[in-house]
MMTF fields as JSON, N, C-alpha, C and O atoms, coordinates in Angstrom:
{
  "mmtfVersion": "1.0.0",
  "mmtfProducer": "UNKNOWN",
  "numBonds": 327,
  "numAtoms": 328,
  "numGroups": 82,
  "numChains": 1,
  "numModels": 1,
  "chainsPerModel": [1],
  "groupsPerChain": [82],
  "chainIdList": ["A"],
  "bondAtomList": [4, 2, 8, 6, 12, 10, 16, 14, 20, 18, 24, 22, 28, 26, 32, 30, 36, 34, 40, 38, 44, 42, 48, 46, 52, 50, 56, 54, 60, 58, 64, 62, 68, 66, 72, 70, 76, 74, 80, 78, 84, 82, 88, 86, 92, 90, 96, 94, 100, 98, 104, 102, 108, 106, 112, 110, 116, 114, 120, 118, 124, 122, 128, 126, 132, 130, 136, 134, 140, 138, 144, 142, 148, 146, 152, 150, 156, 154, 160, 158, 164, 162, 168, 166, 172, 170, 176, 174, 180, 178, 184, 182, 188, 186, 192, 190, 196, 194, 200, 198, 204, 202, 208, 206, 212, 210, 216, 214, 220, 218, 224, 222, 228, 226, 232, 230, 236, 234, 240, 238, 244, 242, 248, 246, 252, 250, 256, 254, 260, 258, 264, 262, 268, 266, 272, 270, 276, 274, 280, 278, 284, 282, 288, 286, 292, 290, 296, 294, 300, 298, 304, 302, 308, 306, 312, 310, 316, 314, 320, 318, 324, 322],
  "bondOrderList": [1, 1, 1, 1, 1, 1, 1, 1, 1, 1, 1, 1, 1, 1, 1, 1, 1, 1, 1, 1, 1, 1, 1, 1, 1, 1, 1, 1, 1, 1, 1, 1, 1, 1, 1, 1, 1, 1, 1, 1, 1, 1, 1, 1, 1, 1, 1, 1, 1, 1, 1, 1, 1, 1, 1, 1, 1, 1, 1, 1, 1, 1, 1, 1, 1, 1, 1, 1, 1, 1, 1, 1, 1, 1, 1, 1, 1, 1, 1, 1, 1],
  "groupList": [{"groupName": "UNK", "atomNameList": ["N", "CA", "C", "O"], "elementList": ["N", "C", "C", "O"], "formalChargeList": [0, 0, 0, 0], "bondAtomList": [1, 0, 2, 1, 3, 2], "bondOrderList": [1, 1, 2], "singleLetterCode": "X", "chemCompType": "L-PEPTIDE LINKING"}],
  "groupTypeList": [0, 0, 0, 0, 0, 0, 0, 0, 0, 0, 0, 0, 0, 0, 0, 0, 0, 0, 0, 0, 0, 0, 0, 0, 0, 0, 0, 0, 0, 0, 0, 0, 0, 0, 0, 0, 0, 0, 0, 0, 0, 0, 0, 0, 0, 0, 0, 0, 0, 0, 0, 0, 0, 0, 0, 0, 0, 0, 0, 0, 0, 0, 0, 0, 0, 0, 0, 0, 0, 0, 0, 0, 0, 0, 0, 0, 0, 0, 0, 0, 0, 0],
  "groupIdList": [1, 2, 3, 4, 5, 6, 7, 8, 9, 10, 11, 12, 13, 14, 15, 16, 17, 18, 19, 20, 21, 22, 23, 24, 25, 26, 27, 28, 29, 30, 31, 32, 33, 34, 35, 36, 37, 38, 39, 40, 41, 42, 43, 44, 45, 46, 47, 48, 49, 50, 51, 52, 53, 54, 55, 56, 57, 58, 59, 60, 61, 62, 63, 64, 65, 66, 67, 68, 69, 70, 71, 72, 73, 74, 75, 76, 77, 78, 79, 80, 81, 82],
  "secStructList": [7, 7, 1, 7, 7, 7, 7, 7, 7, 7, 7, 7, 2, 2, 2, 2, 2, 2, 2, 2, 2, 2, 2, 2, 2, 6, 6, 7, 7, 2, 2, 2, 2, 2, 2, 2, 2, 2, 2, 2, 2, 2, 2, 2, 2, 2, 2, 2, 2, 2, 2, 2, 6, 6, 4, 4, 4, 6, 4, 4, 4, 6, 7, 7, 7, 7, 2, 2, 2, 2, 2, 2, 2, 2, 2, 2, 2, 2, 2, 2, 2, 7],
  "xCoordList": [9.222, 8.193, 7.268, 6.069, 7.926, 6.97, 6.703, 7.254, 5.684, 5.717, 5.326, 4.293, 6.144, 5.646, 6.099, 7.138, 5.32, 5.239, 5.892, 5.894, 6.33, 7.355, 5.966, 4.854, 6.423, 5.655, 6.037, 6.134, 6.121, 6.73, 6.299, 5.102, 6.989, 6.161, 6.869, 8.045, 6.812, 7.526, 7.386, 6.269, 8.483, 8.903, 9.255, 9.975, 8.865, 10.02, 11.125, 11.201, 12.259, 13.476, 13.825, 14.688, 13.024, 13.69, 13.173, 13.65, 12.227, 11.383, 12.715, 13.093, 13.045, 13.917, 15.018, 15.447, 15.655, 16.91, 16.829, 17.483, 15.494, 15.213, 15.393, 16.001, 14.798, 14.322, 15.926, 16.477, 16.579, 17.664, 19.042, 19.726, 18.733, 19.79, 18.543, 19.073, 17.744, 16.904, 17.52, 17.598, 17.898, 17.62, 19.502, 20.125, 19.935, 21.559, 21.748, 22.844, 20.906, 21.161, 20.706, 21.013, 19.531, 18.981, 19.43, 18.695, 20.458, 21.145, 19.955, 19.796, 19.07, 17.69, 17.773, 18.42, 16.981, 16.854, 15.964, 15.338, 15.752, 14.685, 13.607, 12.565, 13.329, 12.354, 11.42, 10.251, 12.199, 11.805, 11.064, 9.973, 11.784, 11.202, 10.229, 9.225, 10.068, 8.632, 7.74, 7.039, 7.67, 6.954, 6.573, 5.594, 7.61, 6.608, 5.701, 4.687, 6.319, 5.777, 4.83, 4.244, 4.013, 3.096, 1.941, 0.727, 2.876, 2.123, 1.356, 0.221, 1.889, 1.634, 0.274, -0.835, 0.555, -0.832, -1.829, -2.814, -1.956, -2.711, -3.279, -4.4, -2.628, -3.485, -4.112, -5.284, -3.363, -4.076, -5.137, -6.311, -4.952, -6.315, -7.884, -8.993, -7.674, -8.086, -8.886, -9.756, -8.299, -8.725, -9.52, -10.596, -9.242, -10.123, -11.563, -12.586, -11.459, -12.882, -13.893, -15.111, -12.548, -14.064, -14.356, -15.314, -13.876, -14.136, -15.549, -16.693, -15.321, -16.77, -17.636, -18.746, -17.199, -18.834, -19.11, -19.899, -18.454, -19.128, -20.448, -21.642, -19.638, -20.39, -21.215, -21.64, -21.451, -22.773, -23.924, -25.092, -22.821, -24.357, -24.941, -26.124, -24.545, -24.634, -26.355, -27.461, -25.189, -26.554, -27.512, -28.666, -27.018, -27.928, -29.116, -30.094, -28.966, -29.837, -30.202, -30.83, -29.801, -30.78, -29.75, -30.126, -28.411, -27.911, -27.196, -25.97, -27.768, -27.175, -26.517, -26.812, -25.956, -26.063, -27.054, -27.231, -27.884, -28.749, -27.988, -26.826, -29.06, -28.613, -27.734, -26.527, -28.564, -28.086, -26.856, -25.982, -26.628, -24.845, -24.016, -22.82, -24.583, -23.549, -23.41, -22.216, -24.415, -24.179, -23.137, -22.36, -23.132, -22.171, -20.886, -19.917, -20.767, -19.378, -18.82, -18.014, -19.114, -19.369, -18.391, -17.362, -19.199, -19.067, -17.732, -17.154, -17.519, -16.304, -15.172, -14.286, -15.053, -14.39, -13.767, -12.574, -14.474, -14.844, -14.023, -12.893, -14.861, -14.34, -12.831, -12.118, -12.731, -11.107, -9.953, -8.811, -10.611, -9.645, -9.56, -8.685, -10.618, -10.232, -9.156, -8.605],
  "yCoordList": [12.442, 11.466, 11.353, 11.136, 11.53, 11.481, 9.847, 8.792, 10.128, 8.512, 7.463, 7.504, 6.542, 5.553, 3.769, 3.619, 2.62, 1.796, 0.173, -0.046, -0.621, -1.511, -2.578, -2.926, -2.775, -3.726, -5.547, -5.746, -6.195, -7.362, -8.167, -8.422, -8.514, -9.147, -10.228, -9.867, -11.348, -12.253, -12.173, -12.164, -12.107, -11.939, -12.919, -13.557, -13.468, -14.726, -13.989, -12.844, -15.219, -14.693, -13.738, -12.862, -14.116, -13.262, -11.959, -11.091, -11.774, -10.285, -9.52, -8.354, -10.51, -9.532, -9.209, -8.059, -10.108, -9.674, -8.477, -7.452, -8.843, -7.458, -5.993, -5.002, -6.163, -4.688, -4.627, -3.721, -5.386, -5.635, -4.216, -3.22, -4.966, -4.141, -2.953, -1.861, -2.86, -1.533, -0.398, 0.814, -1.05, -0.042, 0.278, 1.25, -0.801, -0.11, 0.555, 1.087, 0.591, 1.607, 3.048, 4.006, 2.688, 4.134, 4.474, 5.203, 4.133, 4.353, 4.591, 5.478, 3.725, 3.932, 2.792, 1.855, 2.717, 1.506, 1.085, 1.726, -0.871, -1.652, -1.153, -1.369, -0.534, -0.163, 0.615, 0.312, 2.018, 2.951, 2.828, 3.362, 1.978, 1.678, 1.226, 1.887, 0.056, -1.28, 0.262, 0.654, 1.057, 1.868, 2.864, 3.599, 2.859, 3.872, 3.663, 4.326, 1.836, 1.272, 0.787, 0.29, 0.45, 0.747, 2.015, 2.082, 2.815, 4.283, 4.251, 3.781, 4.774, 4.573, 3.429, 3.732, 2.284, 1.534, 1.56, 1.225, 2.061, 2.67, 3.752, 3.515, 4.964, 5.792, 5.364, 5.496, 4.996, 4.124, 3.228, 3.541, 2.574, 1.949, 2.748, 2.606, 3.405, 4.153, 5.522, 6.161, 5.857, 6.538, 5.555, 6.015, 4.614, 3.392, 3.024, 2.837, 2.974, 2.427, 3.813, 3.857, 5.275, 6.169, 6.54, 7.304, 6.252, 5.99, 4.991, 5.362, 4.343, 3.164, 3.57, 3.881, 3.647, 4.432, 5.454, 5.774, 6.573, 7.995, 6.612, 6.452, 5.881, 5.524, 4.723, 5.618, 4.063, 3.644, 4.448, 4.347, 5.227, 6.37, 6.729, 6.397, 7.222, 7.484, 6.98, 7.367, 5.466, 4.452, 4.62, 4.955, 4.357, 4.147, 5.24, 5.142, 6.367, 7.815, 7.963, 8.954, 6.599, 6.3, 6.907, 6.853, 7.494, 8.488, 7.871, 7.973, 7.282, 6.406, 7.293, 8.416, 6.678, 7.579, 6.457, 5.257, 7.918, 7.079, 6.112, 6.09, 5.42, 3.998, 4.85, 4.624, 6.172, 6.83, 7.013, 6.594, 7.598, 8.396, 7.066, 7.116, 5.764, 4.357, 4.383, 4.394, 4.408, 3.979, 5.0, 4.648, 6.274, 7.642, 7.123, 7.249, 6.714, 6.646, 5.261, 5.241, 4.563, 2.781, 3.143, 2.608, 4.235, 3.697, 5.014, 4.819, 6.161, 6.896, 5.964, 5.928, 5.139, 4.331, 3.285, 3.233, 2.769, 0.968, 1.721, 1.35, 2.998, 4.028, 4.074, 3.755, 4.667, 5.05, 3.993, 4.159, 2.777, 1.96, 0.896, 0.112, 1.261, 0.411, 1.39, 1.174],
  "zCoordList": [10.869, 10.631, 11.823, 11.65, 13.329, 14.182, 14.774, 14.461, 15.695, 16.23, 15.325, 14.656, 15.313, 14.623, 15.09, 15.733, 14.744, 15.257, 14.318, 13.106, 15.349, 14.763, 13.656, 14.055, 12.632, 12.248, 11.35, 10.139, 12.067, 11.047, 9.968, 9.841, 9.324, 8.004, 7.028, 7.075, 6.174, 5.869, 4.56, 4.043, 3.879, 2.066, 1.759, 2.527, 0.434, 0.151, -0.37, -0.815, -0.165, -0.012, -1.528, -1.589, -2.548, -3.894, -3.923, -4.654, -3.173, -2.684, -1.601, -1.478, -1.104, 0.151, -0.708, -0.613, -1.661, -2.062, -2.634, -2.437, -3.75, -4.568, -3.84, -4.242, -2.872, -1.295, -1.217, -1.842, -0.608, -0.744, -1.567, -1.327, -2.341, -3.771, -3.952, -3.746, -4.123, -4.216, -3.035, -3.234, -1.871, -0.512, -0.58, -0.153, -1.193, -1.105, -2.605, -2.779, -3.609, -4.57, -4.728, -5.438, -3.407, -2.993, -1.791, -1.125, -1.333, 0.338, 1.031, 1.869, 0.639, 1.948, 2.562, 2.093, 3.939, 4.362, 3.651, 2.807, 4.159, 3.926, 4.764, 4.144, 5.988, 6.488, 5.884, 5.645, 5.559, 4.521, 3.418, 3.213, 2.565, 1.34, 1.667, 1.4, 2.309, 2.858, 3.341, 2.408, 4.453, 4.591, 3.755, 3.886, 2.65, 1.521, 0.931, 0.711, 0.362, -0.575, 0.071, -0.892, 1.196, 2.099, 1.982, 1.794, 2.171, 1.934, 0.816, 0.889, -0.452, -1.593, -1.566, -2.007, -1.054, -1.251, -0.788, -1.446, 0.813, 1.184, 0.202, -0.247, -0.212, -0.321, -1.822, -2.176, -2.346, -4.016, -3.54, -3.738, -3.174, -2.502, -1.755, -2.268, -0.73, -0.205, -0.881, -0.288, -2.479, -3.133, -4.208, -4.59, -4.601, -5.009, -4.398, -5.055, -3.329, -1.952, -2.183, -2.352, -2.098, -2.234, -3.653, -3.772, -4.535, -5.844, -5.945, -6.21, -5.803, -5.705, -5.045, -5.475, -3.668, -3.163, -3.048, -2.158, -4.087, -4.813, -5.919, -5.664, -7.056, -8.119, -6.998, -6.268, -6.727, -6.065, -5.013, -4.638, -4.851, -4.539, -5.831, -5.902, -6.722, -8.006, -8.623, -9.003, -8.248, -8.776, -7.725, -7.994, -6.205, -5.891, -5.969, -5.228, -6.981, -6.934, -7.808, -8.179, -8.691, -10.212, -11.438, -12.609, -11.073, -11.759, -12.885, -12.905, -13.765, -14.808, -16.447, -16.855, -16.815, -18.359, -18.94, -18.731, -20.178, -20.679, -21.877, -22.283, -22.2, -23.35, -24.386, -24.469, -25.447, -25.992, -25.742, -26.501, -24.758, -24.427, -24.192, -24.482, -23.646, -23.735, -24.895, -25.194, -26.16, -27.445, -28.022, -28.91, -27.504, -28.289, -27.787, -28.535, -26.955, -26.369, -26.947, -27.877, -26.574, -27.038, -28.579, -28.991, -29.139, -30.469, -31.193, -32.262, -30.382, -30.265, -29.995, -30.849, -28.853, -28.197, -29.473, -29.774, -29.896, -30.757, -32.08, -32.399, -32.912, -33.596, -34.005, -34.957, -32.719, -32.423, -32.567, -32.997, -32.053, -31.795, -33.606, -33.973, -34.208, -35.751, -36.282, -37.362]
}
């Protein structure tokens, strides 16, 4: 894993138990898990932020779908779902 740094943080107690019985049914620690499940949000997130500001460059470059193609889809969509 390489260097890495202590970090603290406060659960209510039915969160810890859960981590808890999770980390002894996966013989992992509580550290571990908290740092994956960390990980994981970072990068879900992080792929979220440049998700948005790809689409707002987008816009901001005028790059819209026209009314037409909202209405094709709109109505594939609406379609599908009766």
């Amino acid at each position: 894993m390489g260097e890495s740094s202590v970090l603290s943080l406060r659960l209510d107690p039915g969160l810890k138990r859960q981590l808890d019985k999770l980390a002894q049914a996966t013989r992992r620690s509580r550290s571990y898990l908290a740092a994956e499940a960390i990980r994981e949000y970072v990068a879900l997130n992080a792929w979220q932020v440049e998700e948005i500001k790809r689409a707002v460059a987008e816009a901001d470059r005028g790059e819209f779908a026209s009314e037409r193609e909202v209405r094709r889809t709109m109505k594939k969509w609406v379609g599908s779902a009766s």
